[in-house]
C-alpha positions in Angstrom: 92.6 61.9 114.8 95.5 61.6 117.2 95.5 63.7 120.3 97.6 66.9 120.5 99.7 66.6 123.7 102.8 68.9 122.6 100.8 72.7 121.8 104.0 74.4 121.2 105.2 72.2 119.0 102.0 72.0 116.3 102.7 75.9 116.6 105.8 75.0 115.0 104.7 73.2 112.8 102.3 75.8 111.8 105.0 78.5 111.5 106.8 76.4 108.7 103.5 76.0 106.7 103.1 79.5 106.4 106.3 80.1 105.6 106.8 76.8 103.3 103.4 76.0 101.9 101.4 79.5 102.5 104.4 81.5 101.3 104.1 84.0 104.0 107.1 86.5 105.0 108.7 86.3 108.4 106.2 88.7 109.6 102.9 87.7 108.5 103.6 84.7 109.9 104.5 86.1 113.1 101.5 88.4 113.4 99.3 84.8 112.6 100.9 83.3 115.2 99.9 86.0 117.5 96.8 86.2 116.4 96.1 81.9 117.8 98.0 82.9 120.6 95.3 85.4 121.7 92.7 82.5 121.3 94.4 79.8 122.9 94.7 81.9 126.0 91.0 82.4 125.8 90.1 78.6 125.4 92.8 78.3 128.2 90.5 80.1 130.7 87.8 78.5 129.0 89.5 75.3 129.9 88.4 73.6 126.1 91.5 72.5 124.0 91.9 73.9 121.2 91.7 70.7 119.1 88.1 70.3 120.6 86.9 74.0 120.1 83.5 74.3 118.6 81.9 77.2 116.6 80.4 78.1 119.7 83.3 78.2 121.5 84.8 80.7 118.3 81.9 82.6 118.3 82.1 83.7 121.9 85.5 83.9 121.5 85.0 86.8 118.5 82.1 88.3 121.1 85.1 89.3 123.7 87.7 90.9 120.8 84.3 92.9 120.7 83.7 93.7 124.0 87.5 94.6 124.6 87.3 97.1 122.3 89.0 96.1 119.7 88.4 97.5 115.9 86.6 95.8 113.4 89.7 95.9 111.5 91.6 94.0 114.1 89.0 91.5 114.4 89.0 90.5 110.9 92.9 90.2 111.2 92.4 88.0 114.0 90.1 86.1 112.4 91.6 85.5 109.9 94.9 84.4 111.5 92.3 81.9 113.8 90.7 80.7 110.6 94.4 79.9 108.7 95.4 77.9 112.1 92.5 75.9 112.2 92.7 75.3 108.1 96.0 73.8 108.9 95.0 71.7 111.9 92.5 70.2 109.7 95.1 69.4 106.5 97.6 67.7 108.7 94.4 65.3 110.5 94.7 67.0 113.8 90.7 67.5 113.4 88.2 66.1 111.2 85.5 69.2 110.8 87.1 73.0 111.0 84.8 74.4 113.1 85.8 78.0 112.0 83.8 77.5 108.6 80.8 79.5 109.4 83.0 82.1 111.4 82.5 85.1 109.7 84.8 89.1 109.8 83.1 91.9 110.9 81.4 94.0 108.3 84.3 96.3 107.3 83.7 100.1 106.3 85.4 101.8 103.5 88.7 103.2 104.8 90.7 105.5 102.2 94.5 106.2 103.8 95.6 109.7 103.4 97.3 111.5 100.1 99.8 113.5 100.0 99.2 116.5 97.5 102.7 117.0 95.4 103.6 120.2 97.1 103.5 118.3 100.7 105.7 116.0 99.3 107.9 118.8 97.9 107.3 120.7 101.2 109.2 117.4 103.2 111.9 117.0 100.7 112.5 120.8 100.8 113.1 120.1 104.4 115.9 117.8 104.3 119.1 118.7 105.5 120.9 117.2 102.5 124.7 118.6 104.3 124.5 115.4 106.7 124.9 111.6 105.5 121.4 111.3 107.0 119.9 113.8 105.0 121.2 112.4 101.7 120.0 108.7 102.5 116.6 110.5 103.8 116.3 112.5 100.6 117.0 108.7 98.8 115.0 107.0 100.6 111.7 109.3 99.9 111.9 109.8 96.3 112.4 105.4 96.0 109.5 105.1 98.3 106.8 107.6 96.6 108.6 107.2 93.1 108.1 103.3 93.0 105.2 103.1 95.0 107.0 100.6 97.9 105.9 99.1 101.0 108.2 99.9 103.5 109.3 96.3 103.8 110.2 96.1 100.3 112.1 99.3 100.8 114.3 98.0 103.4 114.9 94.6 101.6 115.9 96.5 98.8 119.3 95.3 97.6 122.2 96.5 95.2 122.4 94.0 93.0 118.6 94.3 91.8 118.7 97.9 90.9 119.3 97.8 87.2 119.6 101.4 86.5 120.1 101.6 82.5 116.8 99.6 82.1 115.5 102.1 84.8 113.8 99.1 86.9 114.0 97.6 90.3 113.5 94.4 91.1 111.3 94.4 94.2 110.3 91.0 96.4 107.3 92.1 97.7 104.5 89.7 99.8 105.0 86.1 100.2 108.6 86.8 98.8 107.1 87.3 95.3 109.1 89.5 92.9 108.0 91.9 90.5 110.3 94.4 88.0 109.0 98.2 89.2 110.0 100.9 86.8 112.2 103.5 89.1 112.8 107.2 87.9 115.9 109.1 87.4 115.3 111.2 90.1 115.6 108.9 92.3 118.5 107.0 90.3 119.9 110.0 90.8 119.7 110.3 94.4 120.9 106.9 95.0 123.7 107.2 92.8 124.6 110.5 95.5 123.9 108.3 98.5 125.7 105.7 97.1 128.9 107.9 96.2 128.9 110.2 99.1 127.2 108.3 102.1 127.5 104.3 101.2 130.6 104.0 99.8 132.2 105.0 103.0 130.2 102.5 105.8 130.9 98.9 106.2 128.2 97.0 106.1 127.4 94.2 108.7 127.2 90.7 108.6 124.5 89.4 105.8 123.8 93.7 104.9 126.4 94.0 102.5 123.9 93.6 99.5 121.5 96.0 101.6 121.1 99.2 99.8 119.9 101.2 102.5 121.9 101.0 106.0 121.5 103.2 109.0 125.2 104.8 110.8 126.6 101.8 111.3 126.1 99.5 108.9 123.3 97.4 109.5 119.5 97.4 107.9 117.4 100.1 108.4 113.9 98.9 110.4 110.7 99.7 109.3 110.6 101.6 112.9 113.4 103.6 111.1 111.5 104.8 108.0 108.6 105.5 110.1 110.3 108.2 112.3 111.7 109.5 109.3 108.9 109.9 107.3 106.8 111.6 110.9 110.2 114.0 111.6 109.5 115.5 108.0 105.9 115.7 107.9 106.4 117.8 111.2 109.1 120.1 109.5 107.1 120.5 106.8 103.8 121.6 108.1 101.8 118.5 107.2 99.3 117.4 109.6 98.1 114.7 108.2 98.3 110.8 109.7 101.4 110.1 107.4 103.7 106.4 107.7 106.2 105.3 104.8 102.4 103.6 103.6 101.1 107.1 102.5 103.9 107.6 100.4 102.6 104.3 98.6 98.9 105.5 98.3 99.9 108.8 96.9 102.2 107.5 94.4 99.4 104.9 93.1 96.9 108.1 93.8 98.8 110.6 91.6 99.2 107.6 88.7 95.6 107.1 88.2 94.9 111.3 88.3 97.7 111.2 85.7 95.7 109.1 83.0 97.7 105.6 84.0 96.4 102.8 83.5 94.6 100.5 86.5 96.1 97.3 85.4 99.2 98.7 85.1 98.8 100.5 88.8 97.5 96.7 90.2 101.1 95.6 88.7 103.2 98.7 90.0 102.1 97.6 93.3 102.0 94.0 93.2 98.2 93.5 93.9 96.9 90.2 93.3 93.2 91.4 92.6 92.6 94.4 90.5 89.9 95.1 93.5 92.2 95.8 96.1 93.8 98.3 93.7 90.7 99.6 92.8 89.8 100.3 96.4 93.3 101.8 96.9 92.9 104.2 94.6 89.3 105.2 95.6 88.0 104.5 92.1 84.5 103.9 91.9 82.5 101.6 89.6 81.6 104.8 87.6 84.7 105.7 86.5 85.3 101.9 85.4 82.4 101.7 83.3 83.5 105.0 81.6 87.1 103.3 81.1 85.1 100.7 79.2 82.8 102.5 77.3 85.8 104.7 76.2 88.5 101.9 75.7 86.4 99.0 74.4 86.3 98.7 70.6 82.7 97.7 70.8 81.8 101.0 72.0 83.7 103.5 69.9 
C-alpha cells in the first residue's frame, strides 16, 4: 500500500472512474466529489488522513452531518458518495480493508413527490403567452417534459437528430449516458414542429448547441436553472400551490400512466428505471395492487 502524498490528484483520479468505469454523468460525479470533499475537511480538523480513516473515524463523521442538521436524505447521499470514494481507494490498492463497509444510511421514510391533476397541468399551459418566442418554446418544452416523462437533464440534452417523428419516438440518454427509445405524442410533435418553424429556425445556435433542440434567446442550451423558473412562473400564474420542479412533471406523467391501466414494466421502461422497485415506489403502488396484477394477469390464476 503506497502512501498518498498528492490528495488532489487521487481526486482526479477518482473523477475519471466515475465517469470512465462507473458510467456517471458530469454531474453525479461532481456532486460525489462533493460529497468526499465535505469529509476530508472533517478528517482535516480531525487531523487523520484519509487513507488511514477508520470506521470510527466515519461513524463520527456521519454523527456531525447529524448534528448540523442535515436531512436524512442528504445523509444517505453523502454516504453514499463517501462509500463510492472509499470503494475506489481500495480497487486501485490505496488501502487494503474499506473501512466504510459497516457504514450504514439513515433509515429513509417514504417520500411521494407531488402530482399534478390534468386540469393543473391544463391550467399552466392555458397560461402561456404563446404570442412571444418564449411562450412557444415554453408551451414545447411542457408538453415533451410531462408527455415523455423526462428528467430535466434529459430534456435539455435533448437533440435534433434523435427526434424521429414518423416512428413517434425520442431517443433520450438518460443516467450514466444510457439511452432509451421513449414514445413522444403528437401533441407535442406538434408543438415542436411550431417551435421549430416559428422560434428555432430563426436563432443561431452556439458553439457545440447546434444539435440542441431546445436553446434559450441567444442560442445556447437552456440550464436546468432555466426549466426550473419556468416551470415555478407558471405554477404561480396558474393558481397551483403545490412544491412543483420540471421533476413533478415526470411523476405525474408516470402517475397518470398507471391510473390509465398502463403497464408497470412498461412505466419502469418509459422512465429508464433500473429496478422495477424504484418505479414501483414512484408511482405509489403498493404490494396490494401487485398481487392483484398477478392474480388477474397470470394464466395460473384465471
Amino acid at each position: 500500500m503506497n502512501e498518498i502524498t498528492d490528495l488532489a490528484a487521487v481526486k482526479r483520479d477518482y473523477d475519471v472512474w466515475l465517469r470512465v468505469e462507473k458510467g456517471l454523468s458530469a454531474n453525479t460525479a461532481r456532486a460525489y466529489a462533493d460529497n468526499v470533499d465535505k469529509l476530508i475537511h472533517y478528517l482535516a480538523d480531525a487531523e487523520v488522513a484519509v487513507q488511514h480513516a477508520t470506521p470510527a473515524d466515519l461513524s463520527l463523521f456521519v454523527g456531525t452531518l447529524h448534528d448540523l442538521g442535515i436531512g436524512p436524505r442528504s445523509q444517505a447521499r453523502i454516504i453514499s458518495g463517501i462509500k463510492s470514494f472509499f470503494r475506489y481507494l481500495r480497487v486501485s490498492g490505496w488501502i487494503e480493508t474499506n473501512p466504510t463497509s459497516l457504514l450504514e444510511p439513515p433509515q429513509l421514510g417514504r417520500h411521494l413527490p407531488e402530482v399534478l391533476t390534468e386540469a393543473e397541468i391544463d391550467a399552466m399551459i392555458s397560461c402561456i403567452d404563446q404570442s412571444k418566442p418564449e411562450g412557444v418554446r415554453n408551451r414545447a418544452i411542457i408538453e415533451t417534459l410531462y408527455g415523455c416523462g423526462l428528467r430535466v437533464s434529459e430534456l435539455v440534452g435533448l437533440k435534433l437528430s434523435r427526434i424521429y417523428a414518423d416512428e413517434e419516438f425520442i431517443l433520450v440518454e438518460g443516467k450514466g449516458t444510457k439511452q432509451r427509445m421513449v414514445p413522444i405524442s403528437q401533441v407535442a410533435l406538434e408543438q415542436i414542429a411550431i417551435y421549430l418553424d416559428q422560434v428555432r429556425s430563426s436563432l443561431t445556435p452556439k458553439r457545440g448547441c447546434q444539435d440542441i433542440l431546445f436553446l434559450n434567446r441567444r442560442g445556447g442550451q437552456l440550464s436546468r436553472q432555466m426549466v426550473f423558473i419556468i416551470i415555478k412562473q407558471l405554477c404561480q400564474l396558474a393558481g397551483v400551490r403545490k412544491n412543483v420542479s420540471p421533476h413533478t412533471l415526470r411523476h405525474s406523467f408516470a402517475t397518470h400512466l398507471l391510473e390509465g391501466g398502463a403497464n408497470l414494466r412498461a412505466i419502469q421502461q418509459m422512465l429508464g428505471h433500473e429496478s422495477i422497485t424504484t418505479t414501483e415506489i414512484y408511482v405509489h403502488i403498493d404490494r396490494s395492487m401487485l398481487r392483484q396484477e398477478i392474480l388477474s394477469h397470470h394464466p395460473r390464476n384465471k
